[in-house]
N, C-alpha and C positions, 0 to 999 in steps of 0.2 A: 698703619703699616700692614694689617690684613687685609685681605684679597691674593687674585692668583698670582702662582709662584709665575715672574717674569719667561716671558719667550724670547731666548737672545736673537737678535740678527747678526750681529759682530762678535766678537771676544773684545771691540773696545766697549759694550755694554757691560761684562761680567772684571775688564782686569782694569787695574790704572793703568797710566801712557808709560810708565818704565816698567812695568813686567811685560807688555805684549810681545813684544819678541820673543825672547822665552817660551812663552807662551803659547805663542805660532808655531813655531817649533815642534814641541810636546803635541800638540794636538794634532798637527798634520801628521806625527806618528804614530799616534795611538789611531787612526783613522787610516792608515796606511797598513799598519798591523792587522788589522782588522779584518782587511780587504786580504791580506794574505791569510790569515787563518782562517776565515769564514767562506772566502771564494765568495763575495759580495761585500756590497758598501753597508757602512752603518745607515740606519736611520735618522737615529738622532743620539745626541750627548746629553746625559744627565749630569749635573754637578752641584757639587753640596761642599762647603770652604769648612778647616777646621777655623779653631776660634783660639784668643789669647782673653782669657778673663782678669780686667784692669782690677777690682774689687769685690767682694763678695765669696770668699772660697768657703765649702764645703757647706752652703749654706740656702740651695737652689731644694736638695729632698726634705728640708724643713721648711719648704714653702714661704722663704726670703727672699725677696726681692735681691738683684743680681747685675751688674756691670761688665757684660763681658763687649767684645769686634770681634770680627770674623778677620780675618787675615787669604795671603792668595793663596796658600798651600791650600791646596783640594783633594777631593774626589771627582773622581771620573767614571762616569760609565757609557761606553760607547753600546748600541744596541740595534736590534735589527727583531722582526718579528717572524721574517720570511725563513721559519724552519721547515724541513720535511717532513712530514708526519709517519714517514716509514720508519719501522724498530721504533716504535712508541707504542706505548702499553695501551690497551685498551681503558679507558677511563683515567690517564693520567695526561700531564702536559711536559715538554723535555726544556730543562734548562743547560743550555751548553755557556759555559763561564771560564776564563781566560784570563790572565794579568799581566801586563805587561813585564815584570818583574818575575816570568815564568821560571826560572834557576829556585825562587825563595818559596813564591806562591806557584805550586801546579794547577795544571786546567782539572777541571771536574765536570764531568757529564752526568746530569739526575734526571730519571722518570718522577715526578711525583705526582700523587693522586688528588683529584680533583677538591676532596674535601679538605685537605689535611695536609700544613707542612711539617714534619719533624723534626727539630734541631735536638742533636745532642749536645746540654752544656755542659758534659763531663770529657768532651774532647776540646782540644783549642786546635779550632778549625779554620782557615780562613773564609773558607765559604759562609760560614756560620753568620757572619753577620749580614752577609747578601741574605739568605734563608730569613734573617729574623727582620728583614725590612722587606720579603715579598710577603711572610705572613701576615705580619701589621696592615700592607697596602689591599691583602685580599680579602682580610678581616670587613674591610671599608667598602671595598671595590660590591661584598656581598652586603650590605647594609644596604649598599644604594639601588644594587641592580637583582637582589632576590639570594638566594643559598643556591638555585640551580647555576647561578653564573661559572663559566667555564674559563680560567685562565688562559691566556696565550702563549703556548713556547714561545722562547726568549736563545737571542746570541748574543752574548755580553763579554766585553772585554774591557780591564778595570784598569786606571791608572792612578794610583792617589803617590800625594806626593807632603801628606800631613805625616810628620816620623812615629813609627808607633811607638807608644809608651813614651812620649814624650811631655804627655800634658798639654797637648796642643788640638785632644779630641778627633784624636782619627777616626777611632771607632763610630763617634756619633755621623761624622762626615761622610763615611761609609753606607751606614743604613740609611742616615737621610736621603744621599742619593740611590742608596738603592729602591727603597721605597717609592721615589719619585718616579723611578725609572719604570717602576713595576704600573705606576697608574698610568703613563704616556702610553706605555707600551698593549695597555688594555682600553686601550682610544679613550683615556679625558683628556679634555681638549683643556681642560684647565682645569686645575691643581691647587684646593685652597691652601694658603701658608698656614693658617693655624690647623688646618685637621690633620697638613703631610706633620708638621711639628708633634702633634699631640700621638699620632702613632707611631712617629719614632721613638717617645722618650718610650713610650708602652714596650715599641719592638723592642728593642736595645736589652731592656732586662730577661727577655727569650733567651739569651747569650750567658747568663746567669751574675748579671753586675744591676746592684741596686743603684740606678741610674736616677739622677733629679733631673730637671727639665732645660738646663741652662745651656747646656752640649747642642742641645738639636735647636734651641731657640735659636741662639748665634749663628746657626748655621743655615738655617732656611730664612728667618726674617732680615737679618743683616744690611744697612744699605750703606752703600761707598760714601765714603765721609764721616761717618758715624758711629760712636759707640754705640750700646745698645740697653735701656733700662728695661730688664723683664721681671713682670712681677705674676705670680704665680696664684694668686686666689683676689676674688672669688674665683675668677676663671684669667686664661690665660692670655695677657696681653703684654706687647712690646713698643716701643716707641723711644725714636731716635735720638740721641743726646750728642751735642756737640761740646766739643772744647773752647772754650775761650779765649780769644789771641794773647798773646803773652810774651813779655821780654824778660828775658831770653824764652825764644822759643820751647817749645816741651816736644820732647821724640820720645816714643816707645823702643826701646829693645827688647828682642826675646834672645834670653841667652839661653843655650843647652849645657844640660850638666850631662848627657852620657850615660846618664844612669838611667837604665829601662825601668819602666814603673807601670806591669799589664796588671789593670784591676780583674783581668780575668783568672790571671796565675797565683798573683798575692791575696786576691778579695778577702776571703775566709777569715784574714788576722790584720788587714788594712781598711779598703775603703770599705767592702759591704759590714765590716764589724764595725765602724763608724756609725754607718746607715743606721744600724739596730742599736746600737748606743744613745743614738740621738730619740729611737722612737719611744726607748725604753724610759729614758728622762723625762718626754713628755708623759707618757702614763703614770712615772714616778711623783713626778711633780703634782700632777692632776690630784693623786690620790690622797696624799699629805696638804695639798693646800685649797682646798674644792671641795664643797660640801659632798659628805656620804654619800656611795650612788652617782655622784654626777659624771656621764659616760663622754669621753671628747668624741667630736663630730669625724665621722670616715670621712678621708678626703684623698686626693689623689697622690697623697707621699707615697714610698713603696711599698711600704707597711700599712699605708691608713691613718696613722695615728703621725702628728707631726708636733714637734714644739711651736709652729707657729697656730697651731690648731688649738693646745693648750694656751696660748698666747689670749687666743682669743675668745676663746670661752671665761678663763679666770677676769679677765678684766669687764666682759658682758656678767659677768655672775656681781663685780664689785660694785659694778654701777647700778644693778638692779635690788639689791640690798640695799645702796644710802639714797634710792633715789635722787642721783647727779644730774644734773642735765646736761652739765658741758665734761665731756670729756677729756683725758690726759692725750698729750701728744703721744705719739706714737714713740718719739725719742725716750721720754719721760717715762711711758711703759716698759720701755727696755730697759731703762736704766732701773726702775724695779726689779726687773728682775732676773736682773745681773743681781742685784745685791739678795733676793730672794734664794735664787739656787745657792751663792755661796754660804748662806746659813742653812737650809734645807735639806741641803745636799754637802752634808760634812765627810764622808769618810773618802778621802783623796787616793787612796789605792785601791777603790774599786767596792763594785758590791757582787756579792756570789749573785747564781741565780735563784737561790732560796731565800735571801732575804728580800729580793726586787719580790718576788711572788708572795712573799707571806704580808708586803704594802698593799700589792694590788687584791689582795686578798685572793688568789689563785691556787691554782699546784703548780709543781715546775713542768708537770709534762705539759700543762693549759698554755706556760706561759714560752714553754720551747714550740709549741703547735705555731701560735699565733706570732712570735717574734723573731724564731730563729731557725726553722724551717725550710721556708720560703726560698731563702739563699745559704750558701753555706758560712757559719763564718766558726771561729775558736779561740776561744776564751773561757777562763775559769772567771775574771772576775770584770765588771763592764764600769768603767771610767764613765757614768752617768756628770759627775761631779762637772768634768773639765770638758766635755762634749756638749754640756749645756751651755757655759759661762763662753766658750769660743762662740756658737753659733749666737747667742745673745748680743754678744759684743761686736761681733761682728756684723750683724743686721746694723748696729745701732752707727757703724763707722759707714757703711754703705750710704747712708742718710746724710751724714756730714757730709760725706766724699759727694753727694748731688746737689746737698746744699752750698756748698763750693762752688760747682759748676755754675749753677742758677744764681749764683751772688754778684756772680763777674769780680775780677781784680778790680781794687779802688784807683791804684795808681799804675796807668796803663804804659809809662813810663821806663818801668821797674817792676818786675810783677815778681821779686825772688822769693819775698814774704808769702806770698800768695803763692808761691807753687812750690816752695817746702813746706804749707801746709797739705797741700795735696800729699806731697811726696808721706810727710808725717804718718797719716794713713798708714798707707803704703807697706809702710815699716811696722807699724802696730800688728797688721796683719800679720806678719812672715813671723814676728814674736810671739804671738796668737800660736800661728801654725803650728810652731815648733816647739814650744814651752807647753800649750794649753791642749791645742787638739793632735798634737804629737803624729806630724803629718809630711814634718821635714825632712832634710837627710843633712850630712856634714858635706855634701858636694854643694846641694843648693846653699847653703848657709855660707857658705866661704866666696859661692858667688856674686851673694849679695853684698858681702862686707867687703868685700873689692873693690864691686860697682860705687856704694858710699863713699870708700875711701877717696874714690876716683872723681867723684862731682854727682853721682845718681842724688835726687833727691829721694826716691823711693825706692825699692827693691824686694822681691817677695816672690816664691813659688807661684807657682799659674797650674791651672787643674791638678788633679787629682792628689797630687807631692810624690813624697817616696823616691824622687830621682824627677826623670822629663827636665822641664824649661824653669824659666826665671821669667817675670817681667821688670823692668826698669823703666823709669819714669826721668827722664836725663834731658839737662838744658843739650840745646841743638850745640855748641860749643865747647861740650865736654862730651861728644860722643868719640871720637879718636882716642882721646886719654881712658877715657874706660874701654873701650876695644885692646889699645895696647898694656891697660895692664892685668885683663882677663888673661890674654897672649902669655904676656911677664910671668903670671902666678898661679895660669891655670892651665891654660890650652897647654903648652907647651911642656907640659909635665905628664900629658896621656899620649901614647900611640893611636895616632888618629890620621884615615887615611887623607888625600887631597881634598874626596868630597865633604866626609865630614866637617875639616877647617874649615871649605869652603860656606858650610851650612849651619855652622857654631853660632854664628851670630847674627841676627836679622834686623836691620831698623822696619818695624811694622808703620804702615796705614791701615790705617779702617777699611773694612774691605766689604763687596757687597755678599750678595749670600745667596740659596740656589735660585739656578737655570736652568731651563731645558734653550740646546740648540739643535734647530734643525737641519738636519743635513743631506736630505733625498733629494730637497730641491736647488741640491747646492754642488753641481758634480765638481772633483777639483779639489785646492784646496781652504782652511775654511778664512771664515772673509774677516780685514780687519778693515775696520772703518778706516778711510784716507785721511780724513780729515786730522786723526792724532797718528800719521804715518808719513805725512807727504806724501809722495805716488804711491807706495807702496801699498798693493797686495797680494793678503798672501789667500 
């Protein structure tokens, strides 16, 4: 799955045969807009899809392998390089940025200096994430072509249509594509997936969200058909997982609960205090169960220090002590130490930051420098306990959830055994979630026990929690009944306009992941392949 990020010809390269219309639509407007507020054509389209993660939650910045698809909701960014260089500062480059959605998001015009981009992540800006995927892309763009390299003013006009705060990775989809757009736009003619992926997870936390890797993987590597297994060390690889045919057929839904959930507004006492919860566990652990002195390896978590790092060290330090030669499954490692943390790690409402420091033998200012710092987060006392025992357990469901995959149903007949084990999962998770790494809310939870009631084999929050989406895991013949009694017991009890109803509920495909389309050589508007249109072009 690595190598260059695709160059579309069509939009039937980038969408399935039922969203192109749609599709065509949108795009010949955001390309029409464009041409009205810039007084010229875009160049080209960047685009970067949010994502619906089937397995694996909160468990990508502990460097856990991860099951997420890209879905069609996207980013867009239409661009153009042909700026004027009058009223631009001497030694700086002008970004003129635009959004479709101009009532919500307003346009911004920036001088910035050649060496240096600034983001403030004590504003919530929308810019700001455009800002933290041109610095990432220029970071790179100067590795390859020297620190004298000079960026290009940029006319950019954004369309995304991933809901924010909905758990559906807008943000990542955002910088991805802006990243990308920033490399096209500074003439690479080709664009590696793993280096735009690895500077976006980098960018992303410029914006002040301790970010894992799993947002931008799904969303640059992604290919149509296909889920996505990304695993995160030693280094960063992805590769496509299919499902297996099955009766009654298996659909995904993404329900929205409505509940906005911005890790940039909550972070401080949600996800980024998760983040450092997790990293503190692993140094916790290290210290009590690892010979004296022994230091876990820096690795690219947010912090450095990761439980899959500790993972890895305790179990090379075990082997190298009995002299084993065959080592424990990886399953059988976790399943250590699940039961490891729940004895090690006994006090269930938390440990101050004086007693975490007086294990790792520190001071507290040593240990607020290096763990909590960095991001902001607040807390008197840090749920090491139940932030360990989720991300453990949950690595170790991940594994089952593929080993499922990889097994194939026996009897192809009937596969209902076989896909309420899947669903099973599923379920483990959202109970994880909400019981263990306390990540739930009472809207998602009521949407899952719905969907259950309703025929879901599975049901579970989808990124970050706190409010956003649901995913469901539902035979093809129980998707109406669970529609009508989300409607029944849920939709129809919020004030909620046309579009929202209309956007409540999404049967997802695997979707693919970014593109750049070209558009200078294309006057008009832009092309859909015939062949999945009949005559039509648009």
């Amino acid at each position: 799955m690595a190598g260059p990020v695709p160059v579309a010809s069509s939009l039937s390269d980038i969408y399935t045969v039922d969203a192109i219309g749609t599709q065509a639509k949108r795009w010949n407007n955001l390309l029409a807009r464009f041409q009205a507020i810039y007084g010229q054509p875009a160049e080209f389209v960047a685009r970067s899809p949010g994502r619906v993660n089937i397995i694996g939650e909160h468990i990508d910045y502990s460097l856990y392998p991860v099951l997420p698809m890209a879905i069609t909701a996207d980013s867009l960014l239409a661009v153009s390089t042909n700026v004027a260089s009058t009223n631009t500062k001497e030694g700086h480059y002008k970004i003129k940025i635009a959004n479709v959605q101009d009532a919500k998001f307003p346009a911004h015009e920036f001088d910035i200096p050649y060496e240096a981009v600034d983001i403030d992540a004590t504003v919530h800006e929308w810019t700001n994430y455009f800002k933290s995927g041109l610095r990432g892309a220029l970071e790179l763009l100067r590795k390859k072509h020297g620190n004298d390299f000079e960026p290009k003013s940029m006319q950019i006009l954004m369309d995304g249509t991933v809901p924010a705060g909905g758990g559906l990775s807008s943000s990542a989809a955002f910088v991805s594509s802006s990243a990308l757009a920033v490399m096209v736009a500074n003439g690479e003619k080709t664009v590696d997936k793993t280096e735009l992926t690895e500077l976006a997870i980098v960018s992303e936390r410029a914006v002040g969200v301790n970010s894992g890797g799993m947002d931008q993987s799904a969303s640059v590597f992604s290919e149509r058909g296909s889920a996505l297994f990304v695993s995160f060390t030693p280094s960063l690889k992805a590769r496509p997982v299919s499902f297996p045919k099955t009766n009654p057929e298996l659909t995904f839904l993404i329900a929205q609960s409505f509940v906005t959930a911005d890790k940039f507004v909550t972070g401080p006492v949600h996800y980024n205090l998760r983040v450092v919860e997790c990293s503190l566990a692993a140094a916790y652990l290290n210290a009590v169960l690892n010979p004296p002195g022994t230091q876990l390896p820096s690795d690219a978590s947010p912090l450095s220090v990761s439980l899959h790092g500790f993972h890895e060290t305790y179990f090379a330090l075990q082997e190298h002590s009995s002299g084993a030669t065959n080592s424990k499954s990886t399953e059988s490692q976790l399943e250590e130490l699940v039961a490891l943390t729940a004895e090690k790690l006994d006090k269930r409402d938390g440990y101050t930051r004086e007693e975490i420091a007086a294990v790792l033998n520190i001071s507290v200012d040593e240990l607020n420098k290096k763990f909590t710092s960095r991001f902001p987060v607040r807390a008197e006392k840090f749920k090491l306990r139940q932030r360990a025992l989720h991300v453990f357990s949950e690595a170790l469901r991940v594994l089952k959830f593929m080993s499922l995959l990889e097994q194939q149903p026996t009897n192809t007949d009937d596969t209902s055994e076989y896909n309420a084990r899947l669903g099973d999962l599923l379920n483990q998770t959202q109970d994880s979630c909400r019981d263990v790494y306390e990540c739930s809310c009472k809207e998602i939870d009521e949407l899952c026990s719905i969907a259950r009631k309703a025929g879901s084999y599975g049901s579970r929050l989808t990124g970050a929690g706190w409010g956003g989406c649901s995913v469901h895991l539902v035979p093809a013949g129980k998707v109406k009944a669970v529609r009508e009694a989300w409607e029944r017991e849920y939709y129809s009890k919020l004030d909620l306009s046309e579009e929202q109803k209309e956007a409540a509920v999404v049967v997802s495909k695997p979707g693919s992941g970014s593109a750049v389309y070209l558009v200078d050589d294309k006057p008009g508007p832009v092309v859909v392949d015939d062949r999945d249109r009949g005559s039509e072009v648009y």
